[in-house]
PANUZA-504448 format. One record per atom (N, C-alpha, C, O): residue in one letter; chain; residue number from 1; z, x, y. Coordinates in nm, 4 decimals. Atoms other than C-alpha are relative to their C-alpha. Example, Ala and Ser with C-alpha at 12.3 -4.5 7.8 and 13.67 -1.06 7.14 Angstrom:
2
<type: A&mol: A&seq: 1&zz: 0.0000&xx: 0.0890&yy: -0.1190> .
<type: A&mol: A&seq: 1&zz: 0.7800&xx: 1.2300&yy: -0.4500> .
<type: A&mol: A&seq: 1&zz: 0.0000&xx: 0.0900&yy: 0.1200> .
<type: A&mol: A&seq: 1&zz: 0.0665&xx: 0.1936&yy: 0.1181> .
<type: S&mol: A&seq: 2&zz: -0.0060&xx: -0.0820&yy: -0.1190> .
<type: S&mol: A&seq: 2&zz: 0.7140&xx: 1.3670&yy: -0.1060> .
<type: S&mol: A&seq: 2&zz: 0.0730&xx: -0.0770&yy: 0.1090> .
<type: S&mol: A&seq: 2&zz: 0.0899&xx: -0.0261&yy: 0.2198> .
***
This chain:
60
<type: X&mol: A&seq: 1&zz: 0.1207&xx: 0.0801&yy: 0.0154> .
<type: X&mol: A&seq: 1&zz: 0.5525&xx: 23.7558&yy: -8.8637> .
<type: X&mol: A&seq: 1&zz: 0.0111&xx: -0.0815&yy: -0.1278> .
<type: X&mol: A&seq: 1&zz: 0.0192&xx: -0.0219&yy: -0.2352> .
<type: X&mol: A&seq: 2&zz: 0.0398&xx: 0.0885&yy: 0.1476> .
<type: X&mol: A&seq: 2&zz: 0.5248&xx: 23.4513&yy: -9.1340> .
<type: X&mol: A&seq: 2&zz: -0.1149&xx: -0.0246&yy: -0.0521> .
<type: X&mol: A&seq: 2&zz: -0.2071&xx: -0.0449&yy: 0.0269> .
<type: X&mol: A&seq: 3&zz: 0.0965&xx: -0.0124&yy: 0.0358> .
<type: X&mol: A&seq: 3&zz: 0.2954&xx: 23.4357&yy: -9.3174> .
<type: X&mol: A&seq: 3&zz: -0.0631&xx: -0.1707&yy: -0.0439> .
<type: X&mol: A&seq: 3&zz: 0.0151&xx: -0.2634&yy: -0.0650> .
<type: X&mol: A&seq: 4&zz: 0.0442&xx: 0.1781&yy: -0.0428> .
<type: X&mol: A&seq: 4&zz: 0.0492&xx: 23.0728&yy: -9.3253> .
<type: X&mol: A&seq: 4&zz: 0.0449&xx: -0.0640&yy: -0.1416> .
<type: X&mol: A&seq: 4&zz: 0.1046&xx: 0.0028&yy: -0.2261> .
<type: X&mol: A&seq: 5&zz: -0.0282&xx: 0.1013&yy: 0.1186> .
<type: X&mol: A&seq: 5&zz: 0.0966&xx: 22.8059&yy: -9.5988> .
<type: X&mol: A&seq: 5&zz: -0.1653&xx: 0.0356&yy: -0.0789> .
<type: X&mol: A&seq: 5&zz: -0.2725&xx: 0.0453&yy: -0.0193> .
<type: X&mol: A&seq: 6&zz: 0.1795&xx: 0.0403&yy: 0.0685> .
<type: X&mol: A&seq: 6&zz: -0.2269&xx: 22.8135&yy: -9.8757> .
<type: X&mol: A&seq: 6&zz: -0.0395&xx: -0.0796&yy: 0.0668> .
<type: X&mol: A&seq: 6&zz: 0.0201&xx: -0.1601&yy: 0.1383> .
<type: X&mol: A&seq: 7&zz: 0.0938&xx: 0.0548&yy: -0.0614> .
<type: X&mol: A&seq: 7&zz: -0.5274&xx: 22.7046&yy: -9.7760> .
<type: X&mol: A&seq: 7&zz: 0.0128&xx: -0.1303&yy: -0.0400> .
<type: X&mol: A&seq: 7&zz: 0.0152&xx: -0.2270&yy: 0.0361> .
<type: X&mol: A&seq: 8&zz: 0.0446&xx: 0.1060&yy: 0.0842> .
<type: X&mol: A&seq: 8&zz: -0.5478&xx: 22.4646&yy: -10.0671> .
<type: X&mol: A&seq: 8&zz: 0.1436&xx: -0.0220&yy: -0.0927> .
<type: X&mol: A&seq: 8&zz: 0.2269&xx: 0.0603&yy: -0.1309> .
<type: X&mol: A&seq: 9&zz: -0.1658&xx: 0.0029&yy: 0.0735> .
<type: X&mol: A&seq: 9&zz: -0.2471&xx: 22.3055&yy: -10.2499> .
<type: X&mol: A&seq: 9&zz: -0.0704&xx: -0.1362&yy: -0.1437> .
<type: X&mol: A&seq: 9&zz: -0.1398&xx: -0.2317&yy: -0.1089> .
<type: X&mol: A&seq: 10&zz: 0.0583&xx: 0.1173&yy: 0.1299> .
<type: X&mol: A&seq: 10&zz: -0.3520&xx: 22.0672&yy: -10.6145> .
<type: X&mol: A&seq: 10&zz: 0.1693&xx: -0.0609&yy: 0.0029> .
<type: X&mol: A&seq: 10&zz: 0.2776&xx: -0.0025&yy: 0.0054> .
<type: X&mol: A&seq: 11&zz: -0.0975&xx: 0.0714&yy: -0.0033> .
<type: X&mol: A&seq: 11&zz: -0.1196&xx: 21.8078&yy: -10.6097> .
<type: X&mol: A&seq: 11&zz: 0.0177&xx: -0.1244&yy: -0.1423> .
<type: X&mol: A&seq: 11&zz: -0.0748&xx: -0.2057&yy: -0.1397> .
<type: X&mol: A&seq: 12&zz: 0.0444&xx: 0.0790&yy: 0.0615> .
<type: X&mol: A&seq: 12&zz: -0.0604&xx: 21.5846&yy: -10.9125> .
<type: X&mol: A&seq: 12&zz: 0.1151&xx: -0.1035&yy: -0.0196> .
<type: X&mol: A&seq: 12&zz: 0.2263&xx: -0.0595&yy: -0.0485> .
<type: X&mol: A&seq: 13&zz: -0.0344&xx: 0.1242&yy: -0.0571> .
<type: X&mol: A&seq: 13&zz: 0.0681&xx: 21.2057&yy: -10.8597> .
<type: X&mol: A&seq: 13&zz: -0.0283&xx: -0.0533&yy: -0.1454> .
<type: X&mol: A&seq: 13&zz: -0.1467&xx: -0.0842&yy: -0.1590> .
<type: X&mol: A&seq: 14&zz: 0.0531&xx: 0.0850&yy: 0.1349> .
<type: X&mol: A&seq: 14&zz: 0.0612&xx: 21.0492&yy: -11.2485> .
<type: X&mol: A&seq: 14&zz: -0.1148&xx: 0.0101&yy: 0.0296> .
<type: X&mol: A&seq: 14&zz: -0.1364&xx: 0.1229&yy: 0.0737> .
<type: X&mol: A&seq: 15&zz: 0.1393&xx: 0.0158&yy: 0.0496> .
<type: X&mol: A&seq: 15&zz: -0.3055&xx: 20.9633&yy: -11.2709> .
<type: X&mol: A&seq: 15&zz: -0.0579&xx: 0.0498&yy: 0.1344> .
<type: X&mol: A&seq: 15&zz: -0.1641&xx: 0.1067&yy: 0.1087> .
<type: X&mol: A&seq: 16&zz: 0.0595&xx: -0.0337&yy: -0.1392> .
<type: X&mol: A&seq: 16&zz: -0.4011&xx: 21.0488&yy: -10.8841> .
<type: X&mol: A&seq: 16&zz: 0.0129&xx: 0.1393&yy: 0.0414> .
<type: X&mol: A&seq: 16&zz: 0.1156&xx: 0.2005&yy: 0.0708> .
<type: X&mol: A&seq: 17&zz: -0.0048&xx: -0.1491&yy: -0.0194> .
<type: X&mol: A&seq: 17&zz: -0.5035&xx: 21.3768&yy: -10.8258> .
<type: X&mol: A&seq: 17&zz: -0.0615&xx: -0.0024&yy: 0.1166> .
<type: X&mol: A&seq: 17&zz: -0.1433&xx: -0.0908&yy: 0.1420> .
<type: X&mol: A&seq: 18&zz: 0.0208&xx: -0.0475&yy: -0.1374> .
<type: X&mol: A&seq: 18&zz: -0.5524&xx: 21.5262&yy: -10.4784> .
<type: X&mol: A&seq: 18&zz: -0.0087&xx: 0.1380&yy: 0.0576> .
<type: X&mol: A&seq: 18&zz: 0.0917&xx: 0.1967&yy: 0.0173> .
<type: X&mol: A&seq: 19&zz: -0.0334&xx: -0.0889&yy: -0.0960> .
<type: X&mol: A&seq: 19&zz: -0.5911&xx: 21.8241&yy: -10.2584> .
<type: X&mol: A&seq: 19&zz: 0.0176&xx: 0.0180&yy: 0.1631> .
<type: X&mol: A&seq: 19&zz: -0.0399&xx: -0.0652&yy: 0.2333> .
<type: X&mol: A&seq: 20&zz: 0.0108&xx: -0.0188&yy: -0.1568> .
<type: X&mol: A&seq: 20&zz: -0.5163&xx: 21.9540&yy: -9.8816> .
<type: X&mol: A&seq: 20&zz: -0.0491&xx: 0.1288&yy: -0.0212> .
<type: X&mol: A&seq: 20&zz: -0.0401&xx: 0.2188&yy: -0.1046> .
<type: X&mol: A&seq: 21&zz: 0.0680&xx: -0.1303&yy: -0.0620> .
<type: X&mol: A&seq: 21&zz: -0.7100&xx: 22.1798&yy: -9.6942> .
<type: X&mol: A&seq: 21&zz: 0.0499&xx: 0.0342&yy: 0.1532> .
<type: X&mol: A&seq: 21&zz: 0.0471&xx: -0.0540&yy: 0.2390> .
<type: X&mol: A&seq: 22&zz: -0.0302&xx: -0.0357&yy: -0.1415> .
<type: X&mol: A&seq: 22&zz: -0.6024&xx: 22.3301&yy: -9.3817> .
<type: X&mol: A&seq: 22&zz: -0.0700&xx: 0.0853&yy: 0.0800> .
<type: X&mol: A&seq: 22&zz: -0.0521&xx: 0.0944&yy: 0.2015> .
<type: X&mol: A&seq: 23&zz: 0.0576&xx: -0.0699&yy: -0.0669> .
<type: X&mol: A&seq: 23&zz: -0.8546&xx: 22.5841&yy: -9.3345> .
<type: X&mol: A&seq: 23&zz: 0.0551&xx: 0.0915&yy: -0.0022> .
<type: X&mol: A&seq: 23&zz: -0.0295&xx: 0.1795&yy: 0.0132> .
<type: X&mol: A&seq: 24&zz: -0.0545&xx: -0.1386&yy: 0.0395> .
<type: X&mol: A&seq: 24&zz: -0.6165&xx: 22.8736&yy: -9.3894> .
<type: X&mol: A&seq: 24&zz: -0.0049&xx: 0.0768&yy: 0.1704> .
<type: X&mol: A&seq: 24&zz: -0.0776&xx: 0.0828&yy: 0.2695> .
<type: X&mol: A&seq: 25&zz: -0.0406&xx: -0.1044&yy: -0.1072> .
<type: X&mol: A&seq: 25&zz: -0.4569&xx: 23.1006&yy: -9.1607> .
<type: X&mol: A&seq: 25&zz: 0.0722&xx: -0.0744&yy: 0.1937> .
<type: X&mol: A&seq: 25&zz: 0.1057&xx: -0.1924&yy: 0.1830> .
<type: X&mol: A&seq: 26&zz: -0.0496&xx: -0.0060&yy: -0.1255> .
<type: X&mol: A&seq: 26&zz: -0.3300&xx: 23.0472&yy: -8.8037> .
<type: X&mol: A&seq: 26&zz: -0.1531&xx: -0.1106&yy: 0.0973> .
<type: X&mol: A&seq: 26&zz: -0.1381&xx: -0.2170&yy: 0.1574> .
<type: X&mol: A&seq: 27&zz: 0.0781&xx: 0.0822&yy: -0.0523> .
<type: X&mol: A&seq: 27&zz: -0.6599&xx: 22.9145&yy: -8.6695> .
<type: X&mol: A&seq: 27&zz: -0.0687&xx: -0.1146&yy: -0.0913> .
<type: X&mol: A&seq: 27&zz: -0.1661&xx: -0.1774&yy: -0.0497> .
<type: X&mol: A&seq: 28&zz: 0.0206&xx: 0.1302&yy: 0.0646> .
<type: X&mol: A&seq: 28&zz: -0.7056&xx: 22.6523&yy: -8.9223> .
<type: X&mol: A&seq: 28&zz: -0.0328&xx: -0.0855&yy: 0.0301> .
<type: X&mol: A&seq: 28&zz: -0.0557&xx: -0.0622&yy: 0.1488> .
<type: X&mol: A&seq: 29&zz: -0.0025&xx: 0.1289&yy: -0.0619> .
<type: X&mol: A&seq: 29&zz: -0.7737&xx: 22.2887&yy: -8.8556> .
<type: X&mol: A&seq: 29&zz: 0.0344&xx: -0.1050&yy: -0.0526> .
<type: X&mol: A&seq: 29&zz: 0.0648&xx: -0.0660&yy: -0.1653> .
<type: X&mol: A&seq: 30&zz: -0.1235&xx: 0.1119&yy: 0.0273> .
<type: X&mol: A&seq: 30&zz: -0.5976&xx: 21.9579&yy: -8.9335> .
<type: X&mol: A&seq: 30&zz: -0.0096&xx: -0.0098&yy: -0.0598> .
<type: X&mol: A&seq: 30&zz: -0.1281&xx: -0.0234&yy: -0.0900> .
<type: X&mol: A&seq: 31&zz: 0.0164&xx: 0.0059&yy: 0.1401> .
<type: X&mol: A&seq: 31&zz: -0.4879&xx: 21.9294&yy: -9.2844> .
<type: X&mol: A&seq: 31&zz: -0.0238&xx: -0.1629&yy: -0.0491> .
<type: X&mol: A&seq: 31&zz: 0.0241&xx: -0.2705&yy: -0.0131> .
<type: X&mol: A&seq: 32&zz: 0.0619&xx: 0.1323&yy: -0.0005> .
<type: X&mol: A&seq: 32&zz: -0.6691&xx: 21.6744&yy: -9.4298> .
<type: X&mol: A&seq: 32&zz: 0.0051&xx: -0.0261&yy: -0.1729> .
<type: X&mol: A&seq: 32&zz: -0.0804&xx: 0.0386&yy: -0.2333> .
<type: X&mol: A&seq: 33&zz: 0.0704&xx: 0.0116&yy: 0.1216> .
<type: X&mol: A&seq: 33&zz: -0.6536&xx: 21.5586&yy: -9.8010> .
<type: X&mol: A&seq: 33&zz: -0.0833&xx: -0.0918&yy: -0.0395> .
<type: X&mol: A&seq: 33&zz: -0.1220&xx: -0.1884&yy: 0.0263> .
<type: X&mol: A&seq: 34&zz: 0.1307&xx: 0.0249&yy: 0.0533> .
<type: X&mol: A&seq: 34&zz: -0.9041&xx: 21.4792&yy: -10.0322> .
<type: X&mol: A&seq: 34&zz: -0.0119&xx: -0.0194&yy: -0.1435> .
<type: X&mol: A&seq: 34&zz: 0.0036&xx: 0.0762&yy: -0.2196> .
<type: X&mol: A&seq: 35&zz: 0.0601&xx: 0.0133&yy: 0.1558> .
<type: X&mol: A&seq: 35&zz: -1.0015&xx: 21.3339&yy: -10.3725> .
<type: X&mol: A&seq: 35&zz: 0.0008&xx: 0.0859&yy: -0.1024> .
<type: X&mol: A&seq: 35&zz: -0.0531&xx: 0.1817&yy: -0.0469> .
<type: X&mol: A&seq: 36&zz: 0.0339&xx: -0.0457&yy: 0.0424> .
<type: X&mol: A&seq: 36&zz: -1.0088&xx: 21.5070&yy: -10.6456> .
<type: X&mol: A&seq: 36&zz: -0.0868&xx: -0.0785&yy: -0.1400> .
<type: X&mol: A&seq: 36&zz: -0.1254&xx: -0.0065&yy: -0.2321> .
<type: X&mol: A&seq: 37&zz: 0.0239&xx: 0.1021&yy: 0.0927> .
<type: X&mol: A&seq: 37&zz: -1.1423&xx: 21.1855&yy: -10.8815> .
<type: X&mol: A&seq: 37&zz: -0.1333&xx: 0.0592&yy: -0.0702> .
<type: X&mol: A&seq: 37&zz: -0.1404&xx: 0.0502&yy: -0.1927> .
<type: X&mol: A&seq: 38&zz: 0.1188&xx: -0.0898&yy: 0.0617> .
<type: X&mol: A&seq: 38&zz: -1.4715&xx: 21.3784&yy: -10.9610> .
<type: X&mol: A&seq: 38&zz: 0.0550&xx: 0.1271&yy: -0.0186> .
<type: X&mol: A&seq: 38&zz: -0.0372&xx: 0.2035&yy: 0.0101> .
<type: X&mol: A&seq: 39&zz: 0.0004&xx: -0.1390&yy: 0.0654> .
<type: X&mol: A&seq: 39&zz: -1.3231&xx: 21.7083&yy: -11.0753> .
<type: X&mol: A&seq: 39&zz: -0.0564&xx: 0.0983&yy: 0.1477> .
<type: X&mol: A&seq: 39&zz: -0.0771&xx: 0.2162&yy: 0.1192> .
<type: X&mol: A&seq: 40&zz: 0.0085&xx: -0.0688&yy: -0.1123> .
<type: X&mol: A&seq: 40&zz: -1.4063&xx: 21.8481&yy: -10.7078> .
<type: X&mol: A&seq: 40&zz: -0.0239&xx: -0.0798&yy: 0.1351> .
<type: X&mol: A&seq: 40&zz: -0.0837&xx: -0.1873&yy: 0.1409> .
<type: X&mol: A&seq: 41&zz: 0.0371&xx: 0.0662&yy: -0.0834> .
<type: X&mol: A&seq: 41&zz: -1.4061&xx: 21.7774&yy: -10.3696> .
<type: X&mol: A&seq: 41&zz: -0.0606&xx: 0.1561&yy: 0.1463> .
<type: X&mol: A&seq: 41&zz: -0.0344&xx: 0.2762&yy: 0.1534> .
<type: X&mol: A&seq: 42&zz: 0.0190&xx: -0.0832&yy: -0.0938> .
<type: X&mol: A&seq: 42&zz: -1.5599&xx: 21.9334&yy: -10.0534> .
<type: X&mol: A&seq: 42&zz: 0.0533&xx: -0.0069&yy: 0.1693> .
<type: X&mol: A&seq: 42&zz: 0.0149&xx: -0.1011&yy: 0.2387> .
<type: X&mol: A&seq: 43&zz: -0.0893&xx: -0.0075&yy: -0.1456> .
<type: X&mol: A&seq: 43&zz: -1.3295&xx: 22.0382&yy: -9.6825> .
<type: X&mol: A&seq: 43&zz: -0.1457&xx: -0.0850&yy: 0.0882> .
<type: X&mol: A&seq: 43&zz: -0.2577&xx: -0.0370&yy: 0.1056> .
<type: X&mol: A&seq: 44&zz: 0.1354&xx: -0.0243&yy: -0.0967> .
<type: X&mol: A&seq: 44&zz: -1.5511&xx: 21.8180&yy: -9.4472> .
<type: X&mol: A&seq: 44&zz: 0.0205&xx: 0.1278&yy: 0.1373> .
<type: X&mol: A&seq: 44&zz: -0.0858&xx: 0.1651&yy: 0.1867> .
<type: X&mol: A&seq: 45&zz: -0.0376&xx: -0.0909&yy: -0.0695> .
<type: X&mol: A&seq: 45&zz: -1.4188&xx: 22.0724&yy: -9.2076> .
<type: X&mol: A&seq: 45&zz: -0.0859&xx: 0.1258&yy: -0.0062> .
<type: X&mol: A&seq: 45&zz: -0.1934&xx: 0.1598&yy: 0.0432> .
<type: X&mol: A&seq: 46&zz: 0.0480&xx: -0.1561&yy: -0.0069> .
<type: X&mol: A&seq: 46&zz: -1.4449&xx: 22.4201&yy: -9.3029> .
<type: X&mol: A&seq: 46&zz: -0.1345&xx: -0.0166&yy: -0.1196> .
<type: X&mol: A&seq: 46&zz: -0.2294&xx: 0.0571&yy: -0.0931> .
<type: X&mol: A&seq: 47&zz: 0.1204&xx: -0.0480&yy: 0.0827> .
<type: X&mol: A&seq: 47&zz: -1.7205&xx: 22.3464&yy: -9.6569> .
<type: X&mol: A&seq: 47&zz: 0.0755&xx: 0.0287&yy: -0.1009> .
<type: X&mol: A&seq: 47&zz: 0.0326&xx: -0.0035&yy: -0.2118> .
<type: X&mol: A&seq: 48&zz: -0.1043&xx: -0.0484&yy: 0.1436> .
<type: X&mol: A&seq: 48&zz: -1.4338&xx: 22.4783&yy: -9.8938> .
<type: X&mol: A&seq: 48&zz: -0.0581&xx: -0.1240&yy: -0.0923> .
<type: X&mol: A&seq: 48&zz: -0.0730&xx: -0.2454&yy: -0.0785> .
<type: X&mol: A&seq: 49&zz: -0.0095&xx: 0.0596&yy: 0.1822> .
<type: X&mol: A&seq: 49&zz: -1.5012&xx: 22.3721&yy: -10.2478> .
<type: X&mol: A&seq: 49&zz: 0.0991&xx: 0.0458&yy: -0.0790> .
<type: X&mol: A&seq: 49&zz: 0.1315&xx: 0.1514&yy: -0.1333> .
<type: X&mol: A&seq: 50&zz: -0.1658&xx: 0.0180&yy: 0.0810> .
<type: X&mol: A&seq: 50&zz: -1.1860&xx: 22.2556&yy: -10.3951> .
<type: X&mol: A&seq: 50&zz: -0.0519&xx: -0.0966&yy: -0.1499> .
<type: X&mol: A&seq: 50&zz: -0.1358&xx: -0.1859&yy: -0.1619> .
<type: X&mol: A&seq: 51&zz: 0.0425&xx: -0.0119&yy: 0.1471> .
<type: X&mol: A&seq: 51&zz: -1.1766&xx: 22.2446&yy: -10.8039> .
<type: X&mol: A&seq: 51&zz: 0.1021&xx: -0.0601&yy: -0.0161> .
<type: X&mol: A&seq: 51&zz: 0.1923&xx: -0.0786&yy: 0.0656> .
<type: X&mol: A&seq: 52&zz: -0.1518&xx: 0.0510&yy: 0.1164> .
<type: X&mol: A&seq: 52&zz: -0.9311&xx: 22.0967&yy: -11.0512> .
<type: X&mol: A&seq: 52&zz: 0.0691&xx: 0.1314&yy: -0.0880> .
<type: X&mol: A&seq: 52&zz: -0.0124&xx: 0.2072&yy: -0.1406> .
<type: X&mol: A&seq: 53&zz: -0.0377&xx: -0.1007&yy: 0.1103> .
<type: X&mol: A&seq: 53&zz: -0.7298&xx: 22.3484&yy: -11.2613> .
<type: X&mol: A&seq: 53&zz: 0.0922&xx: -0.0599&yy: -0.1050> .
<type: X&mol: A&seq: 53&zz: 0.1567&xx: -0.1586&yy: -0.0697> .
<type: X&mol: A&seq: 54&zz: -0.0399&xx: 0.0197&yy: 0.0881> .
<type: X&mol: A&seq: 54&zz: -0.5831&xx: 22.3111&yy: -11.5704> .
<type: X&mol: A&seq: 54&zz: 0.1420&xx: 0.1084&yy: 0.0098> .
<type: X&mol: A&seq: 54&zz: 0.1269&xx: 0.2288&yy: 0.0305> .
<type: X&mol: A&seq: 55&zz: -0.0877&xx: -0.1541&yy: 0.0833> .
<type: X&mol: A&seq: 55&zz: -0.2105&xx: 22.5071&yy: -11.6629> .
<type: X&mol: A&seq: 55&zz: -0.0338&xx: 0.0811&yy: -0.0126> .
<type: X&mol: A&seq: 55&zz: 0.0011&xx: 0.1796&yy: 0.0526> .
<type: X&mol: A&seq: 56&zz: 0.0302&xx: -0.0718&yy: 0.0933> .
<type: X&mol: A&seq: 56&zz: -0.3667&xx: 22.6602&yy: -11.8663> .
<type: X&mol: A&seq: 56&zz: -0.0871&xx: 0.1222&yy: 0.1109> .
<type: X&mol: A&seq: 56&zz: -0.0568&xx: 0.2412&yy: 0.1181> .
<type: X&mol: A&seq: 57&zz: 0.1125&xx: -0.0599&yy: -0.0735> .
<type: X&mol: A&seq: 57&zz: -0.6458&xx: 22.7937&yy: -11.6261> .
<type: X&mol: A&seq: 57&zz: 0.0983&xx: 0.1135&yy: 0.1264> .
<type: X&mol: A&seq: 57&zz: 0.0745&xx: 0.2326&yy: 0.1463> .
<type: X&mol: A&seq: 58&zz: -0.0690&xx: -0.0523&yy: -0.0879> .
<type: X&mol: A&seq: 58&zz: -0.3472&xx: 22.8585&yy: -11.3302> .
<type: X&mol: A&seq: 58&zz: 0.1155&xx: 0.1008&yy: -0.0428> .
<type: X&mol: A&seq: 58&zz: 0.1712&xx: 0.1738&yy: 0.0392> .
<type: X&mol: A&seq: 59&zz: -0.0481&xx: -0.1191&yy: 0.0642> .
<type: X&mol: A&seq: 59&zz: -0.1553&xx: 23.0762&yy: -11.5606> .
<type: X&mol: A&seq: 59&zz: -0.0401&xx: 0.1188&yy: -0.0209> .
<type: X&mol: A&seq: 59&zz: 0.0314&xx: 0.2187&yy: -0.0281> .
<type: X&mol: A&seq: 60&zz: 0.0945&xx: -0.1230&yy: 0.0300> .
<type: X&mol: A&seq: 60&zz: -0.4079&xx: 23.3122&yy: -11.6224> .
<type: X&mol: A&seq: 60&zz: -0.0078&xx: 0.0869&yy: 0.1056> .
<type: X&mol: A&seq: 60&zz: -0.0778&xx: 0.1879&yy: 0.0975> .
***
């Protein structure tokens, strides 16, 4: 059995920051990204609230 890809992946592009959402797991639904230009964005899909992290923050 494999196991799914994260739900949520932060992607950073020089100044353009982004995320995908897939909805997580096996029954998921089409990965879609999304903004992160305000410091969050929301899955219209599943509702997920996707954040920005810092290093600093994803180290911890």
């Amino acid at each position: 059995m494999q196991d799914s890809p994260p739900a949520t992946q932060t992607l950073d592009h020089g100044h353009e920051h982004a995320v995908a959402c897939n909805g997580g797991g096996v029954l998921g639904h089409p990965k879609v990204y999304l903004s992160l230009k305000e410091g969050r964005a929301v899955c219209p899909y599943c509702g997920k609230v996707l954040t920005e992290t810092t290093d600093a923050e994803a180290k911890a």
